[in-house]
MDAnalysis code that builds the backbone (N, CA, C; Angstrom):
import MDAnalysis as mda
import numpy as np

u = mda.Universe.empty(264, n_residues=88, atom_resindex=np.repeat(np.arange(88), 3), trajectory=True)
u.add_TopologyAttr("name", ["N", "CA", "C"] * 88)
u.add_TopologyAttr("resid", np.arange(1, 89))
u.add_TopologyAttr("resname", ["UNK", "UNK", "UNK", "UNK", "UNK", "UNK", "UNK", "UNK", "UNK", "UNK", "UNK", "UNK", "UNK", "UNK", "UNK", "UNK", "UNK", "UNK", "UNK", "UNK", "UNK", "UNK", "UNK", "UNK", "UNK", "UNK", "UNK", "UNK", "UNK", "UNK", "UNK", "UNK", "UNK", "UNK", "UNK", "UNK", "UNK", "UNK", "UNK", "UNK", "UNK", "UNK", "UNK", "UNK", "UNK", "UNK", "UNK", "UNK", "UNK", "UNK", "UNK", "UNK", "UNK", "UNK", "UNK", "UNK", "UNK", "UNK", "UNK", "UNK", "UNK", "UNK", "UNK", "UNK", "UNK", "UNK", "UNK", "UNK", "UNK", "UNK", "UNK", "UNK", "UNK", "UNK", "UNK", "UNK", "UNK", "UNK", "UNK", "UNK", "UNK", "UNK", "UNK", "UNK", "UNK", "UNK", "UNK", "UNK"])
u.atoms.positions = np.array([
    [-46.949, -75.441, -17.109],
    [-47.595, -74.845, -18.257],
    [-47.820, -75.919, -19.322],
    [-48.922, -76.110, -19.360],
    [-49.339, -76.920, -20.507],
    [-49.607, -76.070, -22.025],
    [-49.979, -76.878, -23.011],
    [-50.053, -76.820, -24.625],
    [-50.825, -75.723, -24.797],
    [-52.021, -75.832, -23.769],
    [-53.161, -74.659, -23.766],
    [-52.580, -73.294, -23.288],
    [-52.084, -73.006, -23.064],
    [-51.531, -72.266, -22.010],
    [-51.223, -70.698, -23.050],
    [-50.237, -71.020, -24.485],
    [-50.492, -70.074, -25.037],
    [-51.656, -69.371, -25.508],
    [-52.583, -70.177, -26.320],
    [-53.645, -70.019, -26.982],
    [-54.610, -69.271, -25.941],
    [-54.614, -69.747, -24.945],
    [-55.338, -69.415, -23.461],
    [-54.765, -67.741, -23.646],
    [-53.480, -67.502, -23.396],
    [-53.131, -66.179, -23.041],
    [-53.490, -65.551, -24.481],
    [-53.058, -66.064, -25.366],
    [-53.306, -64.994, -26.666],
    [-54.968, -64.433, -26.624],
    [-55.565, -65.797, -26.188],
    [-57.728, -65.600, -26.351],
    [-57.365, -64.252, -24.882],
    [-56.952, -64.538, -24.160],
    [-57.422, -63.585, -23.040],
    [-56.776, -61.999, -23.273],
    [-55.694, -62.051, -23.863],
    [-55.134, -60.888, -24.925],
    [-55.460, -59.920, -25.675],
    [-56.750, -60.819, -26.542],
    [-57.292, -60.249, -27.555],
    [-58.745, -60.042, -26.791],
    [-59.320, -60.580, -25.918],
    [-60.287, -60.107, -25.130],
    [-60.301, -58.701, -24.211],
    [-58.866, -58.309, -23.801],
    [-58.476, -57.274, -22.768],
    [-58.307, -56.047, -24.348],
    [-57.545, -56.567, -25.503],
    [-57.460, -55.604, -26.329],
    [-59.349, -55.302, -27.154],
    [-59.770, -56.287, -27.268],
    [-61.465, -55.912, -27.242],
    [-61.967, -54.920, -26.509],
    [-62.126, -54.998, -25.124],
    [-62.552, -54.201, -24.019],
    [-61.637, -52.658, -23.955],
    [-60.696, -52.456, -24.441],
    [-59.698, -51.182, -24.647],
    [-60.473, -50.631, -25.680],
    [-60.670, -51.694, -26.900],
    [-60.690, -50.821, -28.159],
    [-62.605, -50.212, -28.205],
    [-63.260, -50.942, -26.840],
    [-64.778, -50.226, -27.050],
    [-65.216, -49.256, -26.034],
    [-64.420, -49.293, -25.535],
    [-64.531, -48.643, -24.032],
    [-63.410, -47.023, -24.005],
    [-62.594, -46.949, -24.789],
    [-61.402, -45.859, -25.164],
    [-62.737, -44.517, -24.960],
    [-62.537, -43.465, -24.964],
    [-63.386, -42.507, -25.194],
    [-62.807, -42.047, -26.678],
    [-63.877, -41.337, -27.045],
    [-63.880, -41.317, -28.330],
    [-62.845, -40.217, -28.542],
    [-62.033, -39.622, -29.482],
    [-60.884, -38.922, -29.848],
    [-61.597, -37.751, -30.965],
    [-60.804, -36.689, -31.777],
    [-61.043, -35.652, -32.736],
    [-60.543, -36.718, -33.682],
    [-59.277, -37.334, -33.738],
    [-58.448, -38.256, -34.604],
    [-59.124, -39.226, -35.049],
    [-59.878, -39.918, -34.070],
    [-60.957, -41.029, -35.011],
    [-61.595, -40.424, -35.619],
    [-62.509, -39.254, -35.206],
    [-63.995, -38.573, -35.834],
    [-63.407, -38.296, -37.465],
    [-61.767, -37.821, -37.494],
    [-61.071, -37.855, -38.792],
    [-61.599, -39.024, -39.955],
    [-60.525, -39.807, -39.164],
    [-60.588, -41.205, -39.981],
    [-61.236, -41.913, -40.663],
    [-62.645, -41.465, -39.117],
    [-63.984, -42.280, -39.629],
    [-64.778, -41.344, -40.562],
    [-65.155, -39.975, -40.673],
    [-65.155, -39.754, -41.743],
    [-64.575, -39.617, -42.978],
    [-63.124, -39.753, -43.216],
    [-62.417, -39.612, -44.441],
    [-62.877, -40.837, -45.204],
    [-63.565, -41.975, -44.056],
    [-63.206, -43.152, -44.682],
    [-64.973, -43.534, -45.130],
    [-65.901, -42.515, -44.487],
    [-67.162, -42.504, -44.616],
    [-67.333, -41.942, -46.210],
    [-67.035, -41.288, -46.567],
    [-66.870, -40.289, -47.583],
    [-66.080, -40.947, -48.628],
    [-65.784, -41.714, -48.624],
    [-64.826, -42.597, -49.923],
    [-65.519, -43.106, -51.020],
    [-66.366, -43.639, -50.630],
    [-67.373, -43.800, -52.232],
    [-68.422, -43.177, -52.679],
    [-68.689, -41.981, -51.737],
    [-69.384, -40.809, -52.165],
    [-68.586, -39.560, -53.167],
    [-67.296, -39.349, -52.326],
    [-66.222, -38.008, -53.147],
    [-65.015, -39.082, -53.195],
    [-64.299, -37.971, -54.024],
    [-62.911, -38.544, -54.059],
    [-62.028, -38.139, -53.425],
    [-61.039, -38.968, -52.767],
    [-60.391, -38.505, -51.605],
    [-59.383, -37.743, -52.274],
    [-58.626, -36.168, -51.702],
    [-57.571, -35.479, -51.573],
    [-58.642, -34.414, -52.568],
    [-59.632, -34.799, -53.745],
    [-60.009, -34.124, -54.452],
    [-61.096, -33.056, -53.981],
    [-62.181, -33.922, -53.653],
    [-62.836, -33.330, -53.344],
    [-63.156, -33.135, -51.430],
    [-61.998, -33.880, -50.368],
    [-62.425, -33.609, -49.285],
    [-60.684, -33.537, -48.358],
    [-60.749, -32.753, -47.860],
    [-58.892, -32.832, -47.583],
    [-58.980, -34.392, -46.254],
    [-58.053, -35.210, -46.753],
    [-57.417, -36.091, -45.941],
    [-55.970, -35.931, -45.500],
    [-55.834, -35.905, -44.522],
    [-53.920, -35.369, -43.798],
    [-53.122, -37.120, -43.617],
    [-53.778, -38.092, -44.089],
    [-53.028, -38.736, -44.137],
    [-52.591, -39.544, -45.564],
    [-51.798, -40.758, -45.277],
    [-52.094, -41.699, -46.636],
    [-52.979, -42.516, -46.789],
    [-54.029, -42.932, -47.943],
    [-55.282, -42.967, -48.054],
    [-55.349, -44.820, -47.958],
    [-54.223, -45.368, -46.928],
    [-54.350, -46.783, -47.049],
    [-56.060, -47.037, -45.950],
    [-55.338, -46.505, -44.850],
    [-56.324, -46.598, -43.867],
    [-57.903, -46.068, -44.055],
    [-58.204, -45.066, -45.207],
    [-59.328, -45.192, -45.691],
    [-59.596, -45.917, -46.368],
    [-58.864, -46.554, -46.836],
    [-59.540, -48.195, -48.258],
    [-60.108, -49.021, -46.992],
    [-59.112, -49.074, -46.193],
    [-59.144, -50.297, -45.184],
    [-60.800, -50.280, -44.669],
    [-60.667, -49.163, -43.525],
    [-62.117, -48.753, -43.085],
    [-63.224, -48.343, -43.704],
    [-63.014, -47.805, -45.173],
    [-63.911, -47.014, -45.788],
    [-64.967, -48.639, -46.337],
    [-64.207, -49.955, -46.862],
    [-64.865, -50.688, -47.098],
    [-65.257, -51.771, -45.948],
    [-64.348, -51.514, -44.736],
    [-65.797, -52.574, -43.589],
    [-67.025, -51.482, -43.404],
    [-66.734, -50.231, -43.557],
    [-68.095, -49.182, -43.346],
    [-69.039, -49.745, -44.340],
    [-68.645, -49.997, -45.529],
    [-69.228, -49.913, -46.856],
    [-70.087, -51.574, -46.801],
    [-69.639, -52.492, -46.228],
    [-70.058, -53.661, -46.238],
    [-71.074, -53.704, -44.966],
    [-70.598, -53.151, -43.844],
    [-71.372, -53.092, -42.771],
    [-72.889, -52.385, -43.129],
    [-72.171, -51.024, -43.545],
    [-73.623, -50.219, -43.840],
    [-74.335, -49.384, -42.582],
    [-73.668, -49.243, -41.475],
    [-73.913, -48.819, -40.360],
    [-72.972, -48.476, -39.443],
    [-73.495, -47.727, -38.410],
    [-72.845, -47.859, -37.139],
    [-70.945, -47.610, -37.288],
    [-70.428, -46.658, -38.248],
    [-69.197, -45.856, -38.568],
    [-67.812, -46.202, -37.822],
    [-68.267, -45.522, -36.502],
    [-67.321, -45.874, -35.515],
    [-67.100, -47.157, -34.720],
    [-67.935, -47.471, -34.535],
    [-68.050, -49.160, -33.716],
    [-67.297, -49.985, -34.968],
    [-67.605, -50.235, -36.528],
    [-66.940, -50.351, -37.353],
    [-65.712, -50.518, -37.139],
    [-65.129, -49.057, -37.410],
    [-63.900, -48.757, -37.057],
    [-62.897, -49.052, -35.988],
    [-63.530, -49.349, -34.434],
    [-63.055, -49.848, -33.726],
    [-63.093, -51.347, -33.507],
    [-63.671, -52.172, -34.615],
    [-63.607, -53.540, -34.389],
    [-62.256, -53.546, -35.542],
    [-62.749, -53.124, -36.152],
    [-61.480, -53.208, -37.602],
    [-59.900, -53.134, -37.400],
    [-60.280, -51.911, -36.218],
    [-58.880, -51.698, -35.220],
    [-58.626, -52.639, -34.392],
    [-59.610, -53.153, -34.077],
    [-59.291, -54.744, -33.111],
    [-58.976, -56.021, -33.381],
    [-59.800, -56.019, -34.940],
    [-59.061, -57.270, -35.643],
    [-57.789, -56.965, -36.072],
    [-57.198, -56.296, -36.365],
    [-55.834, -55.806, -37.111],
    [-54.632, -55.770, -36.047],
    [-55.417, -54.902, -34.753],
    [-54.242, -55.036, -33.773],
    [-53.959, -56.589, -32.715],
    [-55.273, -57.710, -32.558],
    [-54.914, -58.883, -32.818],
    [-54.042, -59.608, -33.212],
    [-53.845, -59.143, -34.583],
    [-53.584, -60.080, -35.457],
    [-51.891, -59.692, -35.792],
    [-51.843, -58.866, -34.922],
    [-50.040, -58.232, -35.015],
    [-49.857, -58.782, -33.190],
    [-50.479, -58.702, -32.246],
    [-50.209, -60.215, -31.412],
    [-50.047, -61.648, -31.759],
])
């Protein structure tokens, strides 16, 4: 095992967790998320739209939605892919 050898497994890691996180079938629990987090700079959250969780994970997603400007869920599942990366 050479020097490369980690970096190698971590890249091929985060490639297998890529392919999980686009390929998953879609859930009721995301369709949640991704709208609580769609809806964040339109209403105010707990006020005007019920959210069942704590409103970290809508800051999180609500602003790659907000910067992206498109495409909600794909969003959401890269956001989930950089994050769960980055805890490998």
């Amino acid at each position: 095992m050479g020097a490369w050898s980690t970096p190698v497994g971590l890249g091929l890691l985060a490639l297998l967790l890529l392919g999980l996180a686009l390929s998953y079938p879609l859930s009721h629990d995301e369709q949640q998320y991704v709208a609580g987090a769609a809806l964040l700079f339109d209403l105010q959250i707990y006020r005007d739209y019920m959210y069942i969780q704590t409103p970290y994970w809508a800051f999180v997603l609500g602003t790659a939605i907000e910067l992206v400007g498109e495409r909600p869920f794909l969003v959401g599942r890269l956001v989930n892919w950089v994050l769960s990366s980055g805890c490998v």
